[in-house]
LUMLUMMAR-461619 format. One record per residue (C-alpha): residue in one letter; x, z, y. Coordinates in pm, whole numbers, padded with zeros to 5 digits, always signed. Example, Ala and Ser with C-alpha at 12.3 -4.5 7.8 and 13.67 -1.06 7.14 Angstrom:
// LUMLUMMAR-461619
A+01230+00780-00450 S+01367+00714-00106 
// end
This chain:
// LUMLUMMAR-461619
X+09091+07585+10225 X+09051+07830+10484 X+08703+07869+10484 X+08755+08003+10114 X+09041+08242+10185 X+08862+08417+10473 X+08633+08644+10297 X+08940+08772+10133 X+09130+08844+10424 X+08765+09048+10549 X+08758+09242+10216 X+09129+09350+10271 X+09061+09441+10623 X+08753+09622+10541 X+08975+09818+10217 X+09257+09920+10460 X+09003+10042+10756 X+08839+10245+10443 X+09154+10412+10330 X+09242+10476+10660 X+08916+10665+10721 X+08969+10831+10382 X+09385+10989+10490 X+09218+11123+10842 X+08967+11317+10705 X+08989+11658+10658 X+08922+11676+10302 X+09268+11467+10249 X+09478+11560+10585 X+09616+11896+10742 X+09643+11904+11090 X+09952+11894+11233 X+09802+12062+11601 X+09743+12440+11588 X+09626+12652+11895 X+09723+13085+11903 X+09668+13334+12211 X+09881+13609+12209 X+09599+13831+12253 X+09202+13755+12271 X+09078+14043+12508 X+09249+14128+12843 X+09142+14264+13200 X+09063+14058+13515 X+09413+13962+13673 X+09575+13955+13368 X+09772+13684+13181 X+09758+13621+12835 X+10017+13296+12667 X+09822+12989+12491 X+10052+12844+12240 X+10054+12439+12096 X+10226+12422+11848 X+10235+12001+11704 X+10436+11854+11397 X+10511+11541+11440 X+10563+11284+11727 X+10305+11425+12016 X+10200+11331+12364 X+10158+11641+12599 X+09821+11807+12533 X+09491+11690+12757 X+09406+11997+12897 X+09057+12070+13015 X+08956+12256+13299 X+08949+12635+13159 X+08623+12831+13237 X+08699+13206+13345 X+09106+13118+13372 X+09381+12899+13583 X+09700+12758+13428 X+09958+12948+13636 X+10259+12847+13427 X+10371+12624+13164 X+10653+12568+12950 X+10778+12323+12660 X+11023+12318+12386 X+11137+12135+12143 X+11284+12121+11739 X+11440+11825+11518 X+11594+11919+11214 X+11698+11685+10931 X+11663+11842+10536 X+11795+11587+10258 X+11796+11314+10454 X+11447+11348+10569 X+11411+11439+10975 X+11104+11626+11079 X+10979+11739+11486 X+10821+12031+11596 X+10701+12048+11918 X+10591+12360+12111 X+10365+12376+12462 X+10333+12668+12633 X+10044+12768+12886 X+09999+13102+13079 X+09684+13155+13161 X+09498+13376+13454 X+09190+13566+13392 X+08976+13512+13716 X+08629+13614+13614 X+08495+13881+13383 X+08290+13716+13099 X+08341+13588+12714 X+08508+13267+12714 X+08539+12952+12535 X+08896+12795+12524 X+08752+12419+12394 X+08938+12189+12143 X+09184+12048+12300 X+09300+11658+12197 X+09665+11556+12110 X+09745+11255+12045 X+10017+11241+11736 X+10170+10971+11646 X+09920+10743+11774 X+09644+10977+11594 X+09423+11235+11802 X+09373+11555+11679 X+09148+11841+11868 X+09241+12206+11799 X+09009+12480+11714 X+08836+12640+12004 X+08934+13020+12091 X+08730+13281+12226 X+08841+13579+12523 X+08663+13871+12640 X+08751+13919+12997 X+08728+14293+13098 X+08753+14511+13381 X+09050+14686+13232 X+09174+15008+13248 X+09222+15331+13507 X+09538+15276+13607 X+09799+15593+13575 X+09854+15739+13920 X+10189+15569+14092 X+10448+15600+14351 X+10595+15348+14513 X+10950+15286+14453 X+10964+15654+14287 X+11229+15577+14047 X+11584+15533+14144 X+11763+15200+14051 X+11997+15241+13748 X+12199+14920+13811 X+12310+15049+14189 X+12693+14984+14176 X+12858+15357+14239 X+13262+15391+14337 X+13366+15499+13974 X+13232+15170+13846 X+13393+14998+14133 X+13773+15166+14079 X+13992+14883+13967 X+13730+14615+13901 X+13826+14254+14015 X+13473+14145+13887 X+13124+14282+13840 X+12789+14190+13824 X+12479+14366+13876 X+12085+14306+13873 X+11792+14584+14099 X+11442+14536+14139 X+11323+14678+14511 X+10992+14809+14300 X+10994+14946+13991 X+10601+15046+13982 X+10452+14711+14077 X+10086+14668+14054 X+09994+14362+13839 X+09995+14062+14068 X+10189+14208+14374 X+10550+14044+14497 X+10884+14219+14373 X+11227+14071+14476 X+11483+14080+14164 X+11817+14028+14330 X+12144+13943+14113 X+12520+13996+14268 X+12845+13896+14182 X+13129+14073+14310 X+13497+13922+14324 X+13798+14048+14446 X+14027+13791+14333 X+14026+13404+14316 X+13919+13194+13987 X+14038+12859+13863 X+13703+12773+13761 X+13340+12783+13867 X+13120+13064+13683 X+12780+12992+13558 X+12488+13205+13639 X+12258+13285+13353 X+11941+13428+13461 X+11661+13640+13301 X+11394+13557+13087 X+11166+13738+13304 X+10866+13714+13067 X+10565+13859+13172 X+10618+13753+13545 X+10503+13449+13758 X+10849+13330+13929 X+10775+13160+14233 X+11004+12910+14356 X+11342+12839+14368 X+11574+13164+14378 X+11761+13220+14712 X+12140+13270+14744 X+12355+13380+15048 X+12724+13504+15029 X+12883+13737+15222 X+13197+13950+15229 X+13227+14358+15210 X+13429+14616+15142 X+13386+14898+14874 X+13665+15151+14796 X+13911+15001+15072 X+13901+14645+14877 X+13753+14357+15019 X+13496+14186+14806 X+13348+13826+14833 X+12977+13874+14695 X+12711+13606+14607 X+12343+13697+14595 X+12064+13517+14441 X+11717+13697+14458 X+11414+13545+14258 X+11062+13644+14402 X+10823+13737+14059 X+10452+13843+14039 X+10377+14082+13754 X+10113+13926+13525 X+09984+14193+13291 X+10029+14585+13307 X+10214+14832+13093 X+10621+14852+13055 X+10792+14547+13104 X+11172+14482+13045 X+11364+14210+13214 X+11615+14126+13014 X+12001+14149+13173 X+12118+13832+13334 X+12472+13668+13261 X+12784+13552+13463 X+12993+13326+13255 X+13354+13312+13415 X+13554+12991+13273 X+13912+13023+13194 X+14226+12935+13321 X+14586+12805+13143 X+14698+13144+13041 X+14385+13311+13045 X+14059+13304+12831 X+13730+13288+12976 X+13514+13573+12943 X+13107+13644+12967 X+12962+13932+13210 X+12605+14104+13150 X+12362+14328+13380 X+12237+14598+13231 X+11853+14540+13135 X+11559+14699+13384 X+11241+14821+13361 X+10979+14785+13533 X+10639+15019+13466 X+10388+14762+13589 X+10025+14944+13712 X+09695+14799+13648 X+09457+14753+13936 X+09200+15040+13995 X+08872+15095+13878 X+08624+15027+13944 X+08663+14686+14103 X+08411+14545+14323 X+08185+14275+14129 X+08331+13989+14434 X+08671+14070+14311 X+08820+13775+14088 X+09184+13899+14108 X+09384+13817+14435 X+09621+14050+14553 X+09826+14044+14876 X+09711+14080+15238 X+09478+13795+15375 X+09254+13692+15656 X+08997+13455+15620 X+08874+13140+15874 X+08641+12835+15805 X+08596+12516+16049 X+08342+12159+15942 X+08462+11850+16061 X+08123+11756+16192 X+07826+11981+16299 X+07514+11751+16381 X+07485+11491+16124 X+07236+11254+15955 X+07042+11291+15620 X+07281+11220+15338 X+07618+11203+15602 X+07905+11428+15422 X+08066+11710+15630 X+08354+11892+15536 X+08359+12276+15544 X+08749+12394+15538 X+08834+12766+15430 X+09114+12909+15494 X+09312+13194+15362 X+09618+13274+15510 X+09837+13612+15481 X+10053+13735+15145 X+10083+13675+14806 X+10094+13431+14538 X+09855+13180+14699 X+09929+12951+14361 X+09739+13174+14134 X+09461+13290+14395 X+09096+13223+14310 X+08870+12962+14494 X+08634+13179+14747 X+08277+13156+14682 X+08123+12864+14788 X+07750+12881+15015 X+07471+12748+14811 X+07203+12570+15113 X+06865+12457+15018 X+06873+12103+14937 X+07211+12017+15025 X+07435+11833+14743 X+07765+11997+14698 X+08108+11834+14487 X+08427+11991+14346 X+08634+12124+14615 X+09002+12074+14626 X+09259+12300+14793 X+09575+12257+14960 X+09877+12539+14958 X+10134+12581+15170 X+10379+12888+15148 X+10733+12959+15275 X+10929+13273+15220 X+10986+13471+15528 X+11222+13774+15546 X+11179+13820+15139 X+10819+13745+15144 X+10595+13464+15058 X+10392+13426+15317 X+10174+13081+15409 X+09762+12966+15320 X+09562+12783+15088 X+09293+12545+15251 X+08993+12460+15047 X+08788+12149+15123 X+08418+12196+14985 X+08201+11837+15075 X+07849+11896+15156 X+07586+11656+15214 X+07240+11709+15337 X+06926+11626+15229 X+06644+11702+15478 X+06646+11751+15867 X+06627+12078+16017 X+06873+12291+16159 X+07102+12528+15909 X+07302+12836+15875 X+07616+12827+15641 X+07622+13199+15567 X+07959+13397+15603 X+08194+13340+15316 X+08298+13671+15160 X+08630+13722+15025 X+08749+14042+14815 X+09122+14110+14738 X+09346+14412+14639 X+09597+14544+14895 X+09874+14729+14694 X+10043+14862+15024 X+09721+15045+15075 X+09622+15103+14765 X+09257+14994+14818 X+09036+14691+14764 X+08921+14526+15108 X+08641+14219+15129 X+08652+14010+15460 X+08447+13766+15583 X+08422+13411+15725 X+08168+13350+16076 X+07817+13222+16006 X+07805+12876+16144 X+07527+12611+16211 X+07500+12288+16169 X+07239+12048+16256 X+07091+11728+16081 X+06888+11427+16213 X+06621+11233+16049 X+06721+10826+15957 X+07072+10704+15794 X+07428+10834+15887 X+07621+10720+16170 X+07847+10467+15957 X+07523+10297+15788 X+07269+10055+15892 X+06962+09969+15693 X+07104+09589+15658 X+07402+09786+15493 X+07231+09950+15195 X+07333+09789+14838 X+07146+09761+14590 X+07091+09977+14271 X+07324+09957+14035 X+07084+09933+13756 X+06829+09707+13930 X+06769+09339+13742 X+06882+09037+13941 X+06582+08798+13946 X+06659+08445+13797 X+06398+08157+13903 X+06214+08056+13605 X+06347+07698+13693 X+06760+07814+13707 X+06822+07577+13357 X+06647+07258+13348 X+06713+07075+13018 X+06772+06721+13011 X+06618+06643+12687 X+06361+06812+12432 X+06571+07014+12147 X+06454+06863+11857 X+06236+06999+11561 X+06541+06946+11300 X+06824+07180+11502 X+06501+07429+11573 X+06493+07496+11243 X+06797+07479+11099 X+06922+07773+10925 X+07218+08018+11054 X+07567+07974+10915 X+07677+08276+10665 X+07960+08361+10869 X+07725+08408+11118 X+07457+08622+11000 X+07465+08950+11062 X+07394+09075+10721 X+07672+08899+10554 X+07928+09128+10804 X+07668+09438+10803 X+07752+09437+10404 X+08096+09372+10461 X+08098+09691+10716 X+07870+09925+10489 X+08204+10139+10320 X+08372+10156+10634 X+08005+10304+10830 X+07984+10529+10483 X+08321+10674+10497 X+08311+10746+10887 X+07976+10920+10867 X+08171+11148+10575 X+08407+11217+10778 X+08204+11328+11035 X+07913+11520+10815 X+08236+11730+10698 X+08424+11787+11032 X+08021+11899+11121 X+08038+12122+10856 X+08374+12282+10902 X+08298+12346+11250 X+07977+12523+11178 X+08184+12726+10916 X+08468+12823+11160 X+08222+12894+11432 X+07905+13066+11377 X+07911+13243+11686 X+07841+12927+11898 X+07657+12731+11647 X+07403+13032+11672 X+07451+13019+12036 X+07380+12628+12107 X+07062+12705+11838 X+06901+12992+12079 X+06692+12751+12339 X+06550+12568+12030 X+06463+12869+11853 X+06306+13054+12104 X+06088+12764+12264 X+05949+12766+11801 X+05895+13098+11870 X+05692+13028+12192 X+05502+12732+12052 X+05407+12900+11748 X+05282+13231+11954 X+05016+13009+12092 X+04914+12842+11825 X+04851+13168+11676 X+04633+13277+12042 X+04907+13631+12031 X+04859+13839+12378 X+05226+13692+12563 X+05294+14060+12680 X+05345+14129+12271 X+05585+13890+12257 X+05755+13706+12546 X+05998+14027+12565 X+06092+14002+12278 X+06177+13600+12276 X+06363+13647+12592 X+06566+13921+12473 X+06619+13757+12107 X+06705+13454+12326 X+06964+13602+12579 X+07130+13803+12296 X+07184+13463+12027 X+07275+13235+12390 X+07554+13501+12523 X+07706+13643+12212 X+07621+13987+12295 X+07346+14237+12166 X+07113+14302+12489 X+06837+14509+12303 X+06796+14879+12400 X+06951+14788+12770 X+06767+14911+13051 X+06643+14661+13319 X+06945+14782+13525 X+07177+14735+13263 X+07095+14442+13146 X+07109+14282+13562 X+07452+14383+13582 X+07515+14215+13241 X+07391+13891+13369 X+07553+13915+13697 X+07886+13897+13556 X+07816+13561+13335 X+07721+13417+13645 X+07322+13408+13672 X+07218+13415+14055 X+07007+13684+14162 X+06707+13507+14217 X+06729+13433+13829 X+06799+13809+13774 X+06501+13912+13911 X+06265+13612+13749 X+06403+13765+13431 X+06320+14112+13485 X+05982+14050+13594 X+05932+13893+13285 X+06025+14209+13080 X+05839+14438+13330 X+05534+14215+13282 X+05532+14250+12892 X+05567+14639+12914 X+05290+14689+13125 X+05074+14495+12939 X+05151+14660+12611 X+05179+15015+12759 X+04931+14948+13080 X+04643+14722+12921 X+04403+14810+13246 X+04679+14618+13458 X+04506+14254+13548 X+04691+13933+13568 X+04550+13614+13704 X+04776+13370+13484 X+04622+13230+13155 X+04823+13322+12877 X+04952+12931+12840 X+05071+12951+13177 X+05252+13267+13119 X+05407+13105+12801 X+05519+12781+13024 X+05700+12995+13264 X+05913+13181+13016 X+05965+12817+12880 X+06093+12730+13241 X+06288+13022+13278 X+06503+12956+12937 X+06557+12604+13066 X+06721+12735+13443 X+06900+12986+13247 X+07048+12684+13003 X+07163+12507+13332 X+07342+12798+13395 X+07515+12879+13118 X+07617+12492+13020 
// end
């Protein structure tokens, strides 16, 4: 009796898997995950506000690690209303974002998980640019409006009032907003402080508060002062919104509400031009580097340490430039911050530890690390550098490993003696032959499985589809490498001279692979282009010899070159695939 109902039980299985695979896709389902920037193009330094917004009940997003930016602030919020009965969620993430690096950007789908459903968002693109001349600026020029002045004082048994100690910040460097409360009399109750929004400024840490006593117009006054350190995070006139003292009431008295009056603050952009090591750090710094081991063995990990130490908002400060040795095997570095205020300013380091391993002998030179930042008390960009320092490596294993140690490959078969199973008696002929059980073949469950395999690859020929439509741009980019190696291939089938084409390949394929129209550059223009999406130099120059090559052979014919054209077409082909490595 159960043999019979089974099948059943599979068929409604396989039904409800079907449907289920019909209600996700995107033909039949609106996402309930949408992903906005509040603006697509900004300068290096600069901040720009990634919004989630997700219907429904959501996990936090997964974010990915951000090409070209660093998270340096988050926020979340949250909305449940009920309509007729019916209750509904909205939920809202929040992520402020640091330009480090100029460049065009990807921000990549990014999964949520709603209720119990992923969902990826669409993927955004941002221009990072050098930004703008900044408009000439004195320090602390303007006088504070909110300065407390007797007239104001006459009579008052309470006041408030908010000052910033610079009101022509640059973006990035440390200004102190400091609230006070002034009393004169006792309360029944204790007041609440309401602070300010301060959007479009990093707040480090927790605000600071002292109290003290003074006296202003012959009447004594207990104040309390809380100060709140902020980093400006994008230039032009900001406002910070007035702050609020709530004062409770008492038996015969009602309770009343105290404002500041609002401030603003004309926030400079950095000056131009920047040097191409500058990735945004501002402050004052100084710059050291130690390894935890100099003489090592082949394939032994060392540590190099780099520290920066001064300044500034160490949280949003960019990772230095790591050395690049022949060879040697580098991994992701992680850094370590440590910052206290001191007299009003943030002062402390951030440690990165970059593990190297070797993989020859010989004795080596990690070259100076170089380090550019922007000193707003001197108005000027400065780069310092780290000491050169060598380290030396020994032929045969590391220190902590014998030969007797070494384990085996991961992949590499086991061998099993032919002999491991000895059978006891002969199968015989009859169970040799006997035919497999229909629940057991595995055409009886491929057929069962065949709607569910149809609808998923649906689902995902369509998702294909809409991504292609809501992305040309990188479906044209992820095409260039293919393209251009047809175009190469079908060059030499056709015997063409390479010097009247590979020009125009590489240039076709640079300008489909980075977005960006590259024809009509000159060889100088066209380096500095490359250097700022992060090709090396030595790449650089293997792609302007290329071009120089093709336009002296078309405009130079008398010019010899040893190379056969096939070998001149294999190194462009070589040269695409480095420059893929790069830009994946």
């Amino acid at each position: 009796m159960k043999t019979k109902k089974l099948p059943q039980i599979i068929l409604a299985l396989t039904l409800a898997f079907g449907l289920l695979a019909i209600a996700i896709s995107p033909s039949y389902a609106q996402s309930p995950v949408r992903a906005e920037v509040d603006r697509n193009q900004l300068p290096v330094g600069e901040t720009l506000t990634l919004t989630i917004t997700v219907s429904g009940s959501a996990n936090s997003p997964q974010m990915p690690m951000l090409a070209g930016f660093q998270i340096v602030g988050n926020s979340h919020s949250s909305q449940i209303s009920i309509v007729n009965g019916a209750i509904s969620s909205q939920a809202v993430y929040s992520y402020v974002l640091q330009a480090t690096t100029l460049g065009t950007y990807t921000i990549p789908e990014i999964p949520v998980v709603v209720n119990q459903q992923t969902y990826l968002t669409q993927p955004i693109y941002i221009e990072v640019t050098q930004g703008a001349d900044p408009t000439a600026s004195q320090q602390n020029s303007a006088p504070n409006p909110n300065t407390p002045n007797s007239e104001e004082f006459y009579g008052q048994d309470l006041y408030i009032e908010a000052e910033i100690d610079n009101l022509t910040p640059y973006v990035g460097e440390q200004i102190t907003h400091t609230f006070r409360f002034y009393r004169a009399i006792n309360l029944t109750g204790q007041p609440t402080y309401e602070a300010s929004d301060f959007a479009g400024f990093w707040s480090e840490g927790e605000s600071q508060q002292i109290d003290y006593d003074t006296t202003i117009n012959n009447r004594p006054y207990h104040v309390t002062e809380i100060t709140t350190i902020l980093f400006p995070t994008s230039a032009g006139e900001h406002i910070i919104e007035p702050a609020a003292l709530n004062i409770p009431g008492g038996i015969f008295t009602n309770g009343t509400q105290l404002k500041t009056n609002a401030v603003p603050v004309n926030v400079q952009a950095l000056p131009t031009p920047a040097p191409d090591s500058f990735h945004g750090a501002v402050g004052q710094f100084i710059i050291s580097t130690s390894l935890d081991n100099n003489q090592v063995a082949i394939n032994e990990p060392i540590t190099l340490n780099i520290s920066l130490q001064g300044k500034g908002n160490f949280n949003t400060l960019p990772d230095p430039e790591m050395p690049v040795l022949n060879n040697w095997r580098t991994y992701e570095s992680t850094a370590t911050i440590n910052s206290q205020i001191q007299d009003g300013i943030i002062q402390g380091s951030r440690i990165t530890k970059q593990l190297m391993v070797p993989g020859s002998a010989g004795e080596f030179t990690i070259p100076p690390i170089a380090y550019t930042y922007f000193d707003p008390e001197l108005n000027s960009y400065h780069t310092i550098n780290s000491e050169p320092m060598t380290v030396y490596v020994s032929e045969g294993v590391a220190q902590n490993q014998t030969p007797q140690e070494t384990a085996p490959a991961i992949n590499s078969p086991i061998p099993i003696p032919a002999n491991d199973i000895q059978h006891i008696k002969a199968v015989p002929e009859m169970l040799k032959t006997a035919s497999t059980p229909l629940l057991k073949s595995w055409l009886y469950w491929g057929l069962w499985l065949l709607p569910v395999g149809l609808v998923t690859a649906d689902f995902t020929w369509r998702r294909k589809q809409h991504f292609r439509a809501e992305n040309p741009d990188l479906v044209r980019s992820s095409r260039a490498q293919k393209k251009a190696y047809k175009k190469l291939t079908q060059a030499q089938k056709n015997k063409e001279k390479p010097a009247n084409v590979i020009g125009q390949i590489l240039i076709a394929y640079l300008s489909e692979r980075l977005n960006q129209p590259l024809s009509g550059l000159t060889q100088k223009e066209l380096g500095t282009f490359l250097s700022t999406q992060g090709f090396s130099p030595s790449l650089i120059k293997q792609i302007k010899s290329i071009l120089t090559f093709s336009e002296k052979e078309r405009y130079a014919p008398t010019t010899t070159n040893s190379a056969t054209p096939d070998e001149i077409y294999q190194l462009l082909r070589e040269l695409i695939a480095r420059t893929e490595k790069i830009i994946s």
